[in-house]
mmCIF file of the N, C-alpha and C atoms, coordinates in Angstrom:
data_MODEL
# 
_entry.id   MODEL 
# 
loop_
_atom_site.group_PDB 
_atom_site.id 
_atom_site.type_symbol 
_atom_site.label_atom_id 
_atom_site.label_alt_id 
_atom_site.label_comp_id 
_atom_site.label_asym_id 
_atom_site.label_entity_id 
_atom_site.label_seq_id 
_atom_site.pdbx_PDB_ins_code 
_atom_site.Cartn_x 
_atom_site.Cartn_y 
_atom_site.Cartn_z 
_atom_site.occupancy 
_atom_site.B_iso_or_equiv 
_atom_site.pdbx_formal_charge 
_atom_site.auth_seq_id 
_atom_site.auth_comp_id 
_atom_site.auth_asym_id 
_atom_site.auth_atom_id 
_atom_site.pdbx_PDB_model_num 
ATOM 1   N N  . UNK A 1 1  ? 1.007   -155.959 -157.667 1.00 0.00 ? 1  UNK A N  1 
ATOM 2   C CA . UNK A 1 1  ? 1.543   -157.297 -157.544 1.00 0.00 ? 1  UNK A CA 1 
ATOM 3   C C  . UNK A 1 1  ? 1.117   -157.856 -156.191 1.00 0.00 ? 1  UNK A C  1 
ATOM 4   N N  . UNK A 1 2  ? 0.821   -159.007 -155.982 1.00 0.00 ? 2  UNK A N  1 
ATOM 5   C CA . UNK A 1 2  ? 0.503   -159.562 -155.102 1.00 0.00 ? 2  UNK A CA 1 
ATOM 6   C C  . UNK A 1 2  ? 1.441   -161.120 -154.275 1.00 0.00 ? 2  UNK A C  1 
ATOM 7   N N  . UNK A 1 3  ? 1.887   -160.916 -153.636 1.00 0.00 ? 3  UNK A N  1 
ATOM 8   C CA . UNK A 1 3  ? 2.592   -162.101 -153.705 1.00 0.00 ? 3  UNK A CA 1 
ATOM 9   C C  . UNK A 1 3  ? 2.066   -163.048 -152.469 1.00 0.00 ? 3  UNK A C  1 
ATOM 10  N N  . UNK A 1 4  ? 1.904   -164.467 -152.060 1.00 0.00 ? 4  UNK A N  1 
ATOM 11  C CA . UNK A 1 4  ? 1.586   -165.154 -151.340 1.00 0.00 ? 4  UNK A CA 1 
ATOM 12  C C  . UNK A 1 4  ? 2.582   -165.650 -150.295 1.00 0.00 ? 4  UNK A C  1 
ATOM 13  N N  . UNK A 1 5  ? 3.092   -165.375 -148.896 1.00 0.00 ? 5  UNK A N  1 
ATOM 14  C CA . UNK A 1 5  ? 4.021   -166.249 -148.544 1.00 0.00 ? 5  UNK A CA 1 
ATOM 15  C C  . UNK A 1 5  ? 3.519   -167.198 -147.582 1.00 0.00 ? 5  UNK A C  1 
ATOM 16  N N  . UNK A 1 6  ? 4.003   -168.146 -147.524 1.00 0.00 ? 6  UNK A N  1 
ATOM 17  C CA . UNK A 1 6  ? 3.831   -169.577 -146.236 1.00 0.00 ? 6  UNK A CA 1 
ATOM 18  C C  . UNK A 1 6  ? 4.856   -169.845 -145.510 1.00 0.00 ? 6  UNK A C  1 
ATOM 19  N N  . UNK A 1 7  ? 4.402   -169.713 -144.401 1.00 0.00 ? 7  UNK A N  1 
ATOM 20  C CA . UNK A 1 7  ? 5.650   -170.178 -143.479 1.00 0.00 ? 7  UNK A CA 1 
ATOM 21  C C  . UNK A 1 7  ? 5.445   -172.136 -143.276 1.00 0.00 ? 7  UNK A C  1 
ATOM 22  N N  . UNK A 1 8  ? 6.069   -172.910 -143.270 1.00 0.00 ? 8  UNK A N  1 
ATOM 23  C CA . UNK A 1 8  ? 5.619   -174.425 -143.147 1.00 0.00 ? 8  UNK A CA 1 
ATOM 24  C C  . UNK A 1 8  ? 6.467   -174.754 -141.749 1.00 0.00 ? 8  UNK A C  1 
ATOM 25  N N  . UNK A 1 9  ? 5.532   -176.058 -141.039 1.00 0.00 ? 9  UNK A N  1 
ATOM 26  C CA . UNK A 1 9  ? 6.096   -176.291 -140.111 1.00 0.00 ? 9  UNK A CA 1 
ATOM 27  C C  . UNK A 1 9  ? 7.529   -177.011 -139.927 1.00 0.00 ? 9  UNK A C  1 
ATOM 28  N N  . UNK A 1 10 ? 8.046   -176.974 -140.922 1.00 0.00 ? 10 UNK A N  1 
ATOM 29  C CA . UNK A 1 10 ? 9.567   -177.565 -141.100 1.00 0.00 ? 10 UNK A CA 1 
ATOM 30  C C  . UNK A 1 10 ? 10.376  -176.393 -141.292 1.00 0.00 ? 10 UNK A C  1 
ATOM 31  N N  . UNK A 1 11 ? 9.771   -174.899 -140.632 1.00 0.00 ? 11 UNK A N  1 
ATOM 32  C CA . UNK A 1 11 ? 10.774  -173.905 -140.945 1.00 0.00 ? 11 UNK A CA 1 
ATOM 33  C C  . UNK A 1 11 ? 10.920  -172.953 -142.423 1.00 0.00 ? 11 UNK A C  1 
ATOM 34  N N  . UNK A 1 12 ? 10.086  -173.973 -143.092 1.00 0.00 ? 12 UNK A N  1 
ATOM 35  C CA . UNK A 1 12 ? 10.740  -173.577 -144.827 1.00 0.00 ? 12 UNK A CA 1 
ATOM 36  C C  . UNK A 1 12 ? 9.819   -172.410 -145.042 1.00 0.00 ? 12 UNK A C  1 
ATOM 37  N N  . UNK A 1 13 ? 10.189  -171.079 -145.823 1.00 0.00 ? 13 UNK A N  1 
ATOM 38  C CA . UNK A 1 13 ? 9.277   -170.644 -146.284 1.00 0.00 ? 13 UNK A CA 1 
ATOM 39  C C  . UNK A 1 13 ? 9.098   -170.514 -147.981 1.00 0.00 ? 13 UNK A C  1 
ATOM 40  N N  . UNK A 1 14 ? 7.880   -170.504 -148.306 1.00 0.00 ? 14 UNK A N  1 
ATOM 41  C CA . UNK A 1 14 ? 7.708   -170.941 -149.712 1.00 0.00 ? 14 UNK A CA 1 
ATOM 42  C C  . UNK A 1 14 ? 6.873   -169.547 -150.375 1.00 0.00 ? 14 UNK A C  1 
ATOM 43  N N  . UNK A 1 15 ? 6.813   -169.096 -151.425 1.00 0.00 ? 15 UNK A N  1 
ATOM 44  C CA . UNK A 1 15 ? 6.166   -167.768 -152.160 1.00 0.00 ? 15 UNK A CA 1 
ATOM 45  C C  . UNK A 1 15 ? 5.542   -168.029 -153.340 1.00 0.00 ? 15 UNK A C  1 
ATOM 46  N N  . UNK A 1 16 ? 4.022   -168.002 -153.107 1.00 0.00 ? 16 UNK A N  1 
ATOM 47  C CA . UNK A 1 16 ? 2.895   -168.156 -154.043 1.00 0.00 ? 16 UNK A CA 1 
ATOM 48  C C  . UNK A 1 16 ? 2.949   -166.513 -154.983 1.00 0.00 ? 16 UNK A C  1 
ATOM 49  N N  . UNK A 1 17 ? 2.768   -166.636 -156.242 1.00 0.00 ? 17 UNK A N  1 
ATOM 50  C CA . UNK A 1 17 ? 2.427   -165.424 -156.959 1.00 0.00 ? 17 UNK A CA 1 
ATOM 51  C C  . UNK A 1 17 ? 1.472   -165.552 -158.148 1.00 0.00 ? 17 UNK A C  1 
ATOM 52  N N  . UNK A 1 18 ? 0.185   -165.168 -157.789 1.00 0.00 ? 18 UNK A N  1 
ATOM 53  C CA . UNK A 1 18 ? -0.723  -165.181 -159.404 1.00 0.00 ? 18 UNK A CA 1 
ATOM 54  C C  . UNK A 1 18 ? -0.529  -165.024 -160.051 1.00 0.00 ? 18 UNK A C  1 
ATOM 55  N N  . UNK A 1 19 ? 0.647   -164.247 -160.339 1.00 0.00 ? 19 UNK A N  1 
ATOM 56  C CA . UNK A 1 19 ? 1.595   -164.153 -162.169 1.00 0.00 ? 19 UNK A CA 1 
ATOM 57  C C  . UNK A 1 19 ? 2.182   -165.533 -162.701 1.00 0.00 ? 19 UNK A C  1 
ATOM 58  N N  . UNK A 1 20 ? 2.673   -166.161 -161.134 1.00 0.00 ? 20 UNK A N  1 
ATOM 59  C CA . UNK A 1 20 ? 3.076   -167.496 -161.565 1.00 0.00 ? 20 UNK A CA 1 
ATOM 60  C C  . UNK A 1 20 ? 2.124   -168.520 -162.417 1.00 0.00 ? 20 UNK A C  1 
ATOM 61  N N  . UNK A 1 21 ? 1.137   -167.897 -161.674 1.00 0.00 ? 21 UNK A N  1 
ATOM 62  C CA . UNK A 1 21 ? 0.174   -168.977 -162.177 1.00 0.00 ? 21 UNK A CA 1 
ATOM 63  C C  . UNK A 1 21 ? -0.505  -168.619 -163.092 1.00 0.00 ? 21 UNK A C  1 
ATOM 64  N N  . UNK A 1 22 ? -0.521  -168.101 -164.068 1.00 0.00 ? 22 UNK A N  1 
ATOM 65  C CA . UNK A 1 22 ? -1.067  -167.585 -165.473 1.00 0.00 ? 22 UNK A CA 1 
ATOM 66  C C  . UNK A 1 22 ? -1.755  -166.705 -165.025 1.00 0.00 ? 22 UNK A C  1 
ATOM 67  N N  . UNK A 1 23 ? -2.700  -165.880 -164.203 1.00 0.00 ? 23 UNK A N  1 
ATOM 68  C CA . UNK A 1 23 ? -3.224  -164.621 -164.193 1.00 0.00 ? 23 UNK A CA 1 
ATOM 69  C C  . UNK A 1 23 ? -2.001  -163.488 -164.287 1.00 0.00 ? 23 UNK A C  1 
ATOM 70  N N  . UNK A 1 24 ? -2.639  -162.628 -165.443 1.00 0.00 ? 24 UNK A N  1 
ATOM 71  C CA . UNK A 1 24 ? -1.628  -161.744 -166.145 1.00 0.00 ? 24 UNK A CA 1 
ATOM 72  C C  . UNK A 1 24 ? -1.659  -160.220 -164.998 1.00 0.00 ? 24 UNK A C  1 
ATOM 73  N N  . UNK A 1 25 ? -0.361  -160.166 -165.085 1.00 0.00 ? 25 UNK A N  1 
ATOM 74  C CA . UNK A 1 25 ? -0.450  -159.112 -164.037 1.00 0.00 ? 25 UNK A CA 1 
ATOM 75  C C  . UNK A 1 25 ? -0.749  -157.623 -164.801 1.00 0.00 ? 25 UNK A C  1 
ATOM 76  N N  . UNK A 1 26 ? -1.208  -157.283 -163.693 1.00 0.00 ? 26 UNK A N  1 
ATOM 77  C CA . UNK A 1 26 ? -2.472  -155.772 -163.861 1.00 0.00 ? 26 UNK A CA 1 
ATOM 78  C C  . UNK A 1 26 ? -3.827  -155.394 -164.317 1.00 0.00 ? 26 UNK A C  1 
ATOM 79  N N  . UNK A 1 27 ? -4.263  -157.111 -164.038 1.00 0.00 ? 27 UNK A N  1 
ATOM 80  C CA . UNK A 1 27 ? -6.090  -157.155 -164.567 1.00 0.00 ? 27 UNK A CA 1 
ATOM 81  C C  . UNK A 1 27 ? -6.608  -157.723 -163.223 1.00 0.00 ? 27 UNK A C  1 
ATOM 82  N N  . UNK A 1 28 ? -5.957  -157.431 -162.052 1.00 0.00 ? 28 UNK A N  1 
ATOM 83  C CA . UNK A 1 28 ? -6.531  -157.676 -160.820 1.00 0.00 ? 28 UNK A CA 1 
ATOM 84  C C  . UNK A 1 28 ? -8.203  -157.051 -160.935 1.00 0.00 ? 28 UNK A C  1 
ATOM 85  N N  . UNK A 1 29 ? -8.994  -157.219 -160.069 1.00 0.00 ? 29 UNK A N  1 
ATOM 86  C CA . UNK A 1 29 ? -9.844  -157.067 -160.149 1.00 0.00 ? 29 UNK A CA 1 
ATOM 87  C C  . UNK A 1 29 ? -10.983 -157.201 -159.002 1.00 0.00 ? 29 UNK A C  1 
ATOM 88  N N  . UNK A 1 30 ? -12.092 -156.228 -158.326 1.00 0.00 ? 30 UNK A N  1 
ATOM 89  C CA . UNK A 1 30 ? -13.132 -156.600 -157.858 1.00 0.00 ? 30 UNK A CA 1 
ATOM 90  C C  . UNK A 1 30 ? -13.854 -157.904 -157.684 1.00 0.00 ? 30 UNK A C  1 
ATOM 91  N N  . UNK A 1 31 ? -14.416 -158.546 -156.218 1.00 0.00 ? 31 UNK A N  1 
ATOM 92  C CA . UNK A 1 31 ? -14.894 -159.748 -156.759 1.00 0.00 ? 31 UNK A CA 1 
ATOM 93  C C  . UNK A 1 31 ? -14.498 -160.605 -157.749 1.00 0.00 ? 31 UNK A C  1 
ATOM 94  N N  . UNK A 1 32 ? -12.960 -160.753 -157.549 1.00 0.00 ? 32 UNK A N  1 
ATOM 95  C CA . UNK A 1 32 ? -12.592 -161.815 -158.298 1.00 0.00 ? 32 UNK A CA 1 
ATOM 96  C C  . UNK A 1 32 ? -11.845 -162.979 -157.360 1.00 0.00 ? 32 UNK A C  1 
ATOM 97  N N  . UNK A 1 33 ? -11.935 -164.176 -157.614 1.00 0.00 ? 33 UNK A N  1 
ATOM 98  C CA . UNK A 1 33 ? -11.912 -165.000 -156.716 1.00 0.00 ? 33 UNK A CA 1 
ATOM 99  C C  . UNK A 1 33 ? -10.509 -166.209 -157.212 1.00 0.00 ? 33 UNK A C  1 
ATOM 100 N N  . UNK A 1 34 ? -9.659  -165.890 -156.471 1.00 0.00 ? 34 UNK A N  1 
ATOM 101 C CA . UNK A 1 34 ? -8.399  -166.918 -156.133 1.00 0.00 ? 34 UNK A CA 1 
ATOM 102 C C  . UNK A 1 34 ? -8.206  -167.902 -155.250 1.00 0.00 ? 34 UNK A C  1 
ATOM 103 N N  . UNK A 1 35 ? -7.415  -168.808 -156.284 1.00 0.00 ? 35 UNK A N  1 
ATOM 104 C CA . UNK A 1 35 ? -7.769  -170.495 -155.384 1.00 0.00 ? 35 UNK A CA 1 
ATOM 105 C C  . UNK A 1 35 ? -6.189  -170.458 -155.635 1.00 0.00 ? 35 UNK A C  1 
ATOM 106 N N  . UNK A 1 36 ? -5.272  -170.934 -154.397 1.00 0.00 ? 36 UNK A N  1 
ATOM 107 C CA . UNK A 1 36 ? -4.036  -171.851 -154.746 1.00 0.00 ? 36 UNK A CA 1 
ATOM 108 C C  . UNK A 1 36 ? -3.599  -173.086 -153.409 1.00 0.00 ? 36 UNK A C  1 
ATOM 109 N N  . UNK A 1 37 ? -3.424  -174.151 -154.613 1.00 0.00 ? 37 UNK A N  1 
ATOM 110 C CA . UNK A 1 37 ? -3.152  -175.226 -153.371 1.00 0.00 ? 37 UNK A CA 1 
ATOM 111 C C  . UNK A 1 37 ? -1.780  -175.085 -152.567 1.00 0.00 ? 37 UNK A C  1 
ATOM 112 N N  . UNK A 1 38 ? -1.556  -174.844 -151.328 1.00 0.00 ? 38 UNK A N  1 
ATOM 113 C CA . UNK A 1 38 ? -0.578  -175.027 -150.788 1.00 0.00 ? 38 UNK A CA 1 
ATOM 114 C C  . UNK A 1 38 ? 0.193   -176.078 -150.232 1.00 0.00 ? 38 UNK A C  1 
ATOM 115 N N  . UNK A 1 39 ? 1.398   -176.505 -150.059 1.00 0.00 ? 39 UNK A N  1 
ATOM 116 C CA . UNK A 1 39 ? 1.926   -177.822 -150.064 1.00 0.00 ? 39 UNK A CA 1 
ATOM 117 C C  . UNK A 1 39 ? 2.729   -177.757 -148.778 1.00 0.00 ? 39 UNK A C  1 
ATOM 118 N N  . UNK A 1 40 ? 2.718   -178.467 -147.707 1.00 0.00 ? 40 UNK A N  1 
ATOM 119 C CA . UNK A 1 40 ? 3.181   -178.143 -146.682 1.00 0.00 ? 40 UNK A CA 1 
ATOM 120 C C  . UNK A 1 40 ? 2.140   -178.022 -145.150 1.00 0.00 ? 40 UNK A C  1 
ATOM 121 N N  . UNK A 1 41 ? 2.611   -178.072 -144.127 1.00 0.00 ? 41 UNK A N  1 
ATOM 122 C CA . UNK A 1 41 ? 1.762   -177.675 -142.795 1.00 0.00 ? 41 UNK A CA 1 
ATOM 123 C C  . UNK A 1 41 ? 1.823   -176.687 -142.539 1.00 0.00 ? 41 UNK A C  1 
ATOM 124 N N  . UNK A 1 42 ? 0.978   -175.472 -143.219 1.00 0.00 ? 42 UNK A N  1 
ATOM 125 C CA . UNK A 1 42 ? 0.956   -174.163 -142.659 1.00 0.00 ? 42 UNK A CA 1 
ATOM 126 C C  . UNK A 1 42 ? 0.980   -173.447 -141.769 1.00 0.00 ? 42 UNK A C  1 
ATOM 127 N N  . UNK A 1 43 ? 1.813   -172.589 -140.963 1.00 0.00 ? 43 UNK A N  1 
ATOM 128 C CA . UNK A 1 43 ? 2.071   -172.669 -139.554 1.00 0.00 ? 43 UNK A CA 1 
ATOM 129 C C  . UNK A 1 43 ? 1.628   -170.804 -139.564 1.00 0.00 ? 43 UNK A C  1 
ATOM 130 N N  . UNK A 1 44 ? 1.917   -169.988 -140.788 1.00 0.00 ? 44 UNK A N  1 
ATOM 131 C CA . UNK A 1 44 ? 2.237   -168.613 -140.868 1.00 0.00 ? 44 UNK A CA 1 
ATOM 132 C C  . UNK A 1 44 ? 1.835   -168.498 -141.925 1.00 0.00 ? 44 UNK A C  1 
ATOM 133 N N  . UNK A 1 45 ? 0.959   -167.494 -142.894 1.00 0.00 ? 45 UNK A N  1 
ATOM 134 C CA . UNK A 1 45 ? 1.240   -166.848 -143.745 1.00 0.00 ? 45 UNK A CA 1 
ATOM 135 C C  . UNK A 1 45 ? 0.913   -165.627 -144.107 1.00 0.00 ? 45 UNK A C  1 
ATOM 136 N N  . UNK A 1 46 ? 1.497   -164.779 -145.061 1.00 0.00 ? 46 UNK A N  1 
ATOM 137 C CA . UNK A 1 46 ? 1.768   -163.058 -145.308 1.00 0.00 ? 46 UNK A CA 1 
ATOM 138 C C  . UNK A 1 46 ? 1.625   -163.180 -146.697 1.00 0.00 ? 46 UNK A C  1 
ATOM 139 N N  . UNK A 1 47 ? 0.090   -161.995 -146.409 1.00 0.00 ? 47 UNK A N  1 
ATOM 140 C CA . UNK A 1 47 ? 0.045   -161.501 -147.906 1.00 0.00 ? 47 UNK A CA 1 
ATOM 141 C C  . UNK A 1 47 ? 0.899   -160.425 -148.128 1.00 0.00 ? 47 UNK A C  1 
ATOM 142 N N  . UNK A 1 48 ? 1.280   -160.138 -149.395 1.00 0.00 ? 48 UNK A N  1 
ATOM 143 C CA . UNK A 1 48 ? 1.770   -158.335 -150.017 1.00 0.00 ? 48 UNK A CA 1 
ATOM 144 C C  . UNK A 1 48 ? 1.345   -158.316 -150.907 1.00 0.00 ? 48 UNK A C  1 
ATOM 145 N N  . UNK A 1 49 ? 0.682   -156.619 -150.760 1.00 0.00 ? 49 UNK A N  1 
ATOM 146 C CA . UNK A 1 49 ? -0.438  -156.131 -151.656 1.00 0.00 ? 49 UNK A CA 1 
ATOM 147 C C  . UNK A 1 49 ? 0.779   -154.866 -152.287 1.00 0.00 ? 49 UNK A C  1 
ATOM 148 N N  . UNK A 1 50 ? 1.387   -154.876 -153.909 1.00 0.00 ? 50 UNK A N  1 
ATOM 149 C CA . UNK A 1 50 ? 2.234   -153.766 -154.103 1.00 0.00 ? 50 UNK A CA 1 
ATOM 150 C C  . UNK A 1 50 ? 1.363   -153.098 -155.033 1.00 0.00 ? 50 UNK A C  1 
ATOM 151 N N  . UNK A 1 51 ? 0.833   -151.977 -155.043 1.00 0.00 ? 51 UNK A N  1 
ATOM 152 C CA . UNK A 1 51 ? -0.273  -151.265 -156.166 1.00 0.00 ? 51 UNK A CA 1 
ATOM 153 C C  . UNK A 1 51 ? 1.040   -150.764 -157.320 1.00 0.00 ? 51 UNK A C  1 
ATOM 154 N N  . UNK A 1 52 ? 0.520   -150.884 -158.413 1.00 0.00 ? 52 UNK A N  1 
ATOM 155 C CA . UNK A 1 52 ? 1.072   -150.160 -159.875 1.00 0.00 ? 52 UNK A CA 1 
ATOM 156 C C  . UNK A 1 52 ? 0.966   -148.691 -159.633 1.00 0.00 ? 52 UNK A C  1 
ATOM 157 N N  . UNK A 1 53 ? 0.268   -148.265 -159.343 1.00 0.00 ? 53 UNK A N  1 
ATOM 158 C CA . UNK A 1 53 ? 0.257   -146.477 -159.075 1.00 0.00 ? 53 UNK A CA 1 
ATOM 159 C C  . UNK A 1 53 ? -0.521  -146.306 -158.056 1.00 0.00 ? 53 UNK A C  1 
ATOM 160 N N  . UNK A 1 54 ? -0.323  -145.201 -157.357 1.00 0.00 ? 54 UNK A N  1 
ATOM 161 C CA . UNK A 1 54 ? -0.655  -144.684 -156.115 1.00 0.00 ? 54 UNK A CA 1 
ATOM 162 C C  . UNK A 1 54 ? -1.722  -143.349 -156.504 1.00 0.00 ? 54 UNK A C  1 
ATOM 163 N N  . UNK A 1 55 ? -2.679  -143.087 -155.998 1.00 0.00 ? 55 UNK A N  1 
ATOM 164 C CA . UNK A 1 55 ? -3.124  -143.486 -154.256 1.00 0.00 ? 55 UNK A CA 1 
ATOM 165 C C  . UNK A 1 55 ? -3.458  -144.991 -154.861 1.00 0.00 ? 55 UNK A C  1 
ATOM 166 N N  . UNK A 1 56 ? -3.934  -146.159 -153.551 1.00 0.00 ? 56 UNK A N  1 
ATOM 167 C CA . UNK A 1 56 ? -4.749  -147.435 -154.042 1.00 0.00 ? 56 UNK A CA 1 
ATOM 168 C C  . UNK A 1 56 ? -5.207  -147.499 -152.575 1.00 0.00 ? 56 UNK A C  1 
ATOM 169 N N  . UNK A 1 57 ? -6.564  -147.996 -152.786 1.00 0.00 ? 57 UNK A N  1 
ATOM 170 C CA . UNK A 1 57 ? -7.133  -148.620 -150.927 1.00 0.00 ? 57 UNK A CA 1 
ATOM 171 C C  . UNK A 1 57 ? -7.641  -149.556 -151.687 1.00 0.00 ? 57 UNK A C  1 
ATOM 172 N N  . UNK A 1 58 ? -7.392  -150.728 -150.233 1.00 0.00 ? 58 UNK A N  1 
ATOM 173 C CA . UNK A 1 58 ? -8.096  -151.632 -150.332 1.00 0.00 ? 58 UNK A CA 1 
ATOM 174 C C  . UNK A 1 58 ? -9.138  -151.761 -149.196 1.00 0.00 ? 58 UNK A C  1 
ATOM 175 N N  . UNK A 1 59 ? -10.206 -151.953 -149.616 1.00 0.00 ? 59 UNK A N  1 
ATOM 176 C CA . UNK A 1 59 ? -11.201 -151.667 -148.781 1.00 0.00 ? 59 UNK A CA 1 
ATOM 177 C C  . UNK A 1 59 ? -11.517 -153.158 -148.213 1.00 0.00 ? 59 UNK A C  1 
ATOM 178 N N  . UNK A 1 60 ? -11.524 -154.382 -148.701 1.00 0.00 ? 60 UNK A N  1 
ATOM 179 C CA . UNK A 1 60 ? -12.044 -155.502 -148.003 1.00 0.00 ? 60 UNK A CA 1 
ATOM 180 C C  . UNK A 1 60 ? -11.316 -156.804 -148.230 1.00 0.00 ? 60 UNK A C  1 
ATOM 181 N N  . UNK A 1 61 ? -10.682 -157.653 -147.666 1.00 0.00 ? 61 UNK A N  1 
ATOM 182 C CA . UNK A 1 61 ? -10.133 -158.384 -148.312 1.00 0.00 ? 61 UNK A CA 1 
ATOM 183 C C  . UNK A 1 61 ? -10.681 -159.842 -147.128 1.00 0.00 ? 61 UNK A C  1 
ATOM 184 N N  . UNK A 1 62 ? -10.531 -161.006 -147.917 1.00 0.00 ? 62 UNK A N  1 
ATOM 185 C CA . UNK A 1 62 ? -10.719 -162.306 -146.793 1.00 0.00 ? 62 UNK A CA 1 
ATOM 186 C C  . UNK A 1 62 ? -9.830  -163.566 -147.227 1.00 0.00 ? 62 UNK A C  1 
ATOM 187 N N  . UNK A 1 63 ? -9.179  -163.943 -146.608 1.00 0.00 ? 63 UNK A N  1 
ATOM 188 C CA . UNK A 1 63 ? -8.205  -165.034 -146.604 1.00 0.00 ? 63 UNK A CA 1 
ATOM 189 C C  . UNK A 1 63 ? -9.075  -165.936 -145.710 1.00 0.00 ? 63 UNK A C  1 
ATOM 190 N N  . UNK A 1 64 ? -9.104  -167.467 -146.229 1.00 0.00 ? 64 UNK A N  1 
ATOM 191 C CA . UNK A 1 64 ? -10.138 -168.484 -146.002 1.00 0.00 ? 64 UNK A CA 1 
ATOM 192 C C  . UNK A 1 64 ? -9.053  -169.937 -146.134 1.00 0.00 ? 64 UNK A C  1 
ATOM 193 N N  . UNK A 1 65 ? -8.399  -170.445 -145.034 1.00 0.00 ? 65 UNK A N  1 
ATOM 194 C CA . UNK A 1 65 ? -7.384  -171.591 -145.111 1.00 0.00 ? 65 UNK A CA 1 
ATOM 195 C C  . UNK A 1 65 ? -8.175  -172.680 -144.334 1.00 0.00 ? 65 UNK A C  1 
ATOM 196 N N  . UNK A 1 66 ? -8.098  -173.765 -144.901 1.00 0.00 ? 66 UNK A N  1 
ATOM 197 C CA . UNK A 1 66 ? -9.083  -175.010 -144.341 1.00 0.00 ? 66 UNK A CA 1 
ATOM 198 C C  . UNK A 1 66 ? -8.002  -175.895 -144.300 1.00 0.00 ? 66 UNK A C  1 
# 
């Protein structure tokens, strides 16, 4: 599971989740590429990476906010 959080500059914090958004959870995947619009002045945000079974590495990851 993966969940998205934002901290906004009004204090608020808000929680993005790709399940929310129709990608079905547990077909994560290699080179696969996620877009979500965020609403708010982004001041903070925290990914969590929860694996379905253990061991799991993640070897590379890139967060890209414009």
């Amino acid at each position: 599971d993966i969940d998205i959080e934002i901290l906004t500059e009004a204090g608020n914090w808000r929680i993005y989740s790709p399940d929310a958004t129709g990608h079905t959870e547990g077909t994560y995947a290699a080179n696969e590429l996620w877009s979500f619009v965020m609403t708010g002045d982004l001041v903070l945000a925290r990914l969590t990476f929860t694996p379905d079974a253990y061991p799991c590495t993640v070897s590379d990851a890139e967060v890209v906010m414009r």
